[in-house]
N, C-alpha and C positions, 0 to 999 in steps of 0.2 A: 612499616609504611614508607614508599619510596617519596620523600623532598626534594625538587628541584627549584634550586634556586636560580633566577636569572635575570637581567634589565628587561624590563620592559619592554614589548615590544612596538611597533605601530598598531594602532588601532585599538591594543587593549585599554586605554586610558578610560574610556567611559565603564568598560567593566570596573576596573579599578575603584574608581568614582564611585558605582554603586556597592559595592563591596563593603567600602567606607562606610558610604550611611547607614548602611546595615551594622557594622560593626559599633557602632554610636550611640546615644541616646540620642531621640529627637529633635532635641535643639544642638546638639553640637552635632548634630549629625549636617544642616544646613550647612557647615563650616567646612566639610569638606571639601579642597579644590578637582578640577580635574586635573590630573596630576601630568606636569613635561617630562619629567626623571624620578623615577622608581625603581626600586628591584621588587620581584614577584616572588612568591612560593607558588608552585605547583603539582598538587599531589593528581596522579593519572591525569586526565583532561582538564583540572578546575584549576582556577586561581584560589588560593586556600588566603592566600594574604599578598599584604603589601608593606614596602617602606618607604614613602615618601621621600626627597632629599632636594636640596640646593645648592650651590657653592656660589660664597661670594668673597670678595675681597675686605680685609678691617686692617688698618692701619700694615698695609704692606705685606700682610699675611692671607693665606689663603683659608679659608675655614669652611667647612663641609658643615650646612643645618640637616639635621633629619627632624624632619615638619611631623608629617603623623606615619603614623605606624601601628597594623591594627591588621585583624585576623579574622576570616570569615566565622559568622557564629555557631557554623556546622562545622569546623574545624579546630575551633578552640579547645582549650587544654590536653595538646597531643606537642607539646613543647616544639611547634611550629617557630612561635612569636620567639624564642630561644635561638634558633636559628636565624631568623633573618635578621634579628639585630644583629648576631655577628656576624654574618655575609656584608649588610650595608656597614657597617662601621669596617672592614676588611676594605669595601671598595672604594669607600672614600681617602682611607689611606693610600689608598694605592694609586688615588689621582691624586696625589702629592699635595696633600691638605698639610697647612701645619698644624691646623688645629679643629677639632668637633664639637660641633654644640646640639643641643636640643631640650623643649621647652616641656614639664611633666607636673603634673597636676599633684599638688600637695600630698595627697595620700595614697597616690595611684602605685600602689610598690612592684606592680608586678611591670613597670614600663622602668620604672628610675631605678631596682634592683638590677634591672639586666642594665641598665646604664653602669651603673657603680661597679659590676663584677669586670666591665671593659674598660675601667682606666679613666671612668667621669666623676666628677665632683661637683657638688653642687655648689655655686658660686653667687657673690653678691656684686652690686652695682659697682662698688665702689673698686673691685677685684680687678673687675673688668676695663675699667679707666684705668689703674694701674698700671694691666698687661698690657691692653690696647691702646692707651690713650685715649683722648677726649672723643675726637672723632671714629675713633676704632670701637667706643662701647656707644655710641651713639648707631655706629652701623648695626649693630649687632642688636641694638633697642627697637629699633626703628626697621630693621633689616629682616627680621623674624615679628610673628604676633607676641612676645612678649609686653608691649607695649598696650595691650589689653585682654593680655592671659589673666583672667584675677583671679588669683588661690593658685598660681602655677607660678613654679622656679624653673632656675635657668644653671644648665648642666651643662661642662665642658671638658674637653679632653686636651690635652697638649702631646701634642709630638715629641720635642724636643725635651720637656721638663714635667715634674710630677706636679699635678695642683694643689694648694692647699686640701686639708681635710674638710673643709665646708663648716667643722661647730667653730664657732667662735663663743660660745657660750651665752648662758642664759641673760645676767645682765646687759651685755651689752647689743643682746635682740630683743630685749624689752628698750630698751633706749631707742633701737633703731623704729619700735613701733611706733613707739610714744612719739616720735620723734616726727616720722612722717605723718602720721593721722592730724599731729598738730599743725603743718603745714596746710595740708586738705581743711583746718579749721579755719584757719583765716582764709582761705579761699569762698570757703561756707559761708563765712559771716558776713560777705563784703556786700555793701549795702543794703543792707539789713537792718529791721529796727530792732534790737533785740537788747537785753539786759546783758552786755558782754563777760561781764567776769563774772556771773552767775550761771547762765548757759557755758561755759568754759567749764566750771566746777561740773554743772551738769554732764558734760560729755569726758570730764579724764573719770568721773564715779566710774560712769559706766568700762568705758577703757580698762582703767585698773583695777573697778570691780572683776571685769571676766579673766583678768590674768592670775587672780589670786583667787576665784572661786574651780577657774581651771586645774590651778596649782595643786588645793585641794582633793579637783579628783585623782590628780595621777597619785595622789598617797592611800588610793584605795587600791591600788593594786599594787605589783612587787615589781613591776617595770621603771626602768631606768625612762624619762621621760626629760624634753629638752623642750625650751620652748623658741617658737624662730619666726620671723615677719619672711612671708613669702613676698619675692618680692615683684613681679606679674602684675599689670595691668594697672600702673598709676593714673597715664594718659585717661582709662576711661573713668576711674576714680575721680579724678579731677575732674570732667567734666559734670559728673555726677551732682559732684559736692557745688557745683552752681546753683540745685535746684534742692536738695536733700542732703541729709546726712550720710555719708557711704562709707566707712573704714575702709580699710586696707587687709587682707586678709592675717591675721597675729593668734600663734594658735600654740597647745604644747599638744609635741610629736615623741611618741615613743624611740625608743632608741633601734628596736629591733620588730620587725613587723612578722602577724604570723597569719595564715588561714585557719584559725579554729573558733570554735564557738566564744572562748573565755574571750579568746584578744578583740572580740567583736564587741560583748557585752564590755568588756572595760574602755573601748575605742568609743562607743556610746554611750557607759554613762556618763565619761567625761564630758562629751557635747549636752547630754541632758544637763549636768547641774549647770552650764552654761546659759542654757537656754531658760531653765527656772529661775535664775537668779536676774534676768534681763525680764522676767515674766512678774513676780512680783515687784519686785519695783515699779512694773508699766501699771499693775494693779494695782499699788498703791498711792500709786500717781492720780490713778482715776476716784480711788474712794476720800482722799487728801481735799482738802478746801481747794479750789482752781484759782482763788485769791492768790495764794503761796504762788509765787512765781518761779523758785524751783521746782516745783511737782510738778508744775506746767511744763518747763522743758525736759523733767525727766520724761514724764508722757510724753510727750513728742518726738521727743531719741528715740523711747523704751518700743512704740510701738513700728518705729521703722526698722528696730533691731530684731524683733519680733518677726519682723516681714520675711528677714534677711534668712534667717533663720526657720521659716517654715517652709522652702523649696528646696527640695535635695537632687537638683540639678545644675548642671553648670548657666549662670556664672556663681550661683549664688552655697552650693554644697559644701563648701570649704569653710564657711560658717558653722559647721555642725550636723546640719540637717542632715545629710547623708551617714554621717556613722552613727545618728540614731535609729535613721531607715532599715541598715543595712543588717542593724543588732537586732530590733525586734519593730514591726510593721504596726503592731497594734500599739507601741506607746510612741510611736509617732504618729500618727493620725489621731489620737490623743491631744498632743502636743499641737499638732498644726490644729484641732477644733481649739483649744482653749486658747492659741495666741489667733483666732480668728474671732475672736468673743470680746480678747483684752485691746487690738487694736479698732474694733467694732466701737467698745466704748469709750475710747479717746477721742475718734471720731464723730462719733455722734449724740454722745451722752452732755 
């Protein structure tokens, strides 16, 4: 199959555009812009794909984003998308970028693997103030959708120097979770008339419940497993957490990703005892005296976590829902009836 890769021309931007949506689900699929700069695939007459891109300035540097990037559905899996990643990462160097970034959804490995094989690393907030400065990771927050990517990290390349490795280890990304979600609590709470250091208790259970029953599942299988706060879409967390409870997405990620049935089933039941252990609790919340005014807020976390956790679409997949979709359909639909039963009677029981 002859690939021709090339910029984009005039006038194909709305093809483009449609391409996208096609290549998306539903709701992220509204997200796609009409594109000013891209590079195209074109196998005979079609546009087979696209890669989005922008160049902006962050603290004196010039830095190349590649936005979305994504491959018609009639053309997928013919290692297109393998190509144009490294044609637009090829072009962007060559407009004398110092540095490349781009924004990838927690689990998404077949976008952040071809990141990684080019010289990306997956990086944190704190990397980025670092490298760039205050204002240089602020461009770069605010500068790109990371600022309400939720369940997606932030990937970058250097020119000049090699990036950190991205693990920084399991302790101190449970600290980074624990960390921010408590921030988002006291935002939650603020004017509120609520039992505070009981509600508090109520919401690290839950917290440090799913990181230790998460923990759990990854010793059902023989994978090396790490756990890491992605760190994507504060801004709309925060606003969130004005009116509801919303986390931040804190999840444990295998070390090495595979396309086969076992890595799917073990990719899902780790989300499953996740999602059972936020499940009984909500259940018990509800069968519990409603006197007890812990059970009361566990119910009321239990069943918005619930929520979180039964749409296996973005924004909300990164919760779990999806790699128990993805393993097997009939114990999610399972799953989303009986946490539609247990938030059903929070609510109206």
């Amino acid at each position: 199959m002859n690939i021709n890769i090339r910029l984009m021309e005039p006038g194909e931007a709305a093809t483009v555009q449609k391409i996208g949506k096609r290549a998306f689900t539903a709701f992220e699929s509204l997200w796609v812009p009409k594109p000013k700069t891209a590079l195209v695939a074109v196998v005979g007459d079609r546009i087979a794909g696209a890669a989005l891109y922008n160049i902006f300035n962050a603290a004196g540097k010039k830095v190349g984003y590649i936005d979305y990037a994504f491959i018609d559905p009639d053309f997928q899996n013919q290692g297109i998308g393998h190509q144009l990643y490294n044609a637009v990462i090829e072009h962007l160097w060559a407009q004398g970028c110092d540095a490349l970034s781009a924004i990838v959804k927690d689990d998404n490995t077949g976008s952040w693997g071809l990141l990684l094989k080019n010289g990306f690393t997956r990086v944190s907030l704190p990397w980025l103030v670092r490298q760039f400065g205050i204002d240089g990771a602020i461009r770069h927050y605010f500068g790109t959708p990371l600022f309400i990517s939720i369940g997606m990290e932030y990937y970058v390349a250097l020119k000049s120097q090699e990036c950190p490795s991205g693990k920084t280890g399991n302790t101190k990304q449970i600290c980074s979770y624990m960390l921010i979600n408590l921030i988002l609590f006291v935002v939650m709470i603020a004017g509120k008339n609520l039992d505070i250091p009981l509600f508090l208790a109520a919401y690290i259970f839950f917290l440090a419940g799913g990181i230790l029953v998460g923990f759990t599942g990854t010793l059902m299988s023989r994978r090396k497993w790490y756990f890491r706060l992605a760190n994507g879409g504060f801004v709309v967390c925060l606003l969130i957490n004005l009116a509801a409870v919303y986390p931040m997405v804190g999840n444990w990620y295998p070390d090495n990703y595979e396309n086969t049935p076992k890595f799917k089933r073990d990719m899902g039941i780790n989300a499953l005892l996740g999602w059972l252990f936020v499940w009984i609790i909500t259940a018990v919340s509800v069968a519990g005296n409603s006197n007890f005014i812990f059970l009361k807020y566990t119910g009321e976390i239990g069943w918005m976590f619930l929520f979180y956790r039964m749409v296996p679409i973005f924004p909300f997949e990164s919760y779990g829902s999806h790699r128990v979709y993805v393993w097997n359909k009939g114990i999610f639909w399972a799953m989303f009836a009986l946490s539609a039963m247990a938030i059903a009677a929070v609510n109206f029981l």
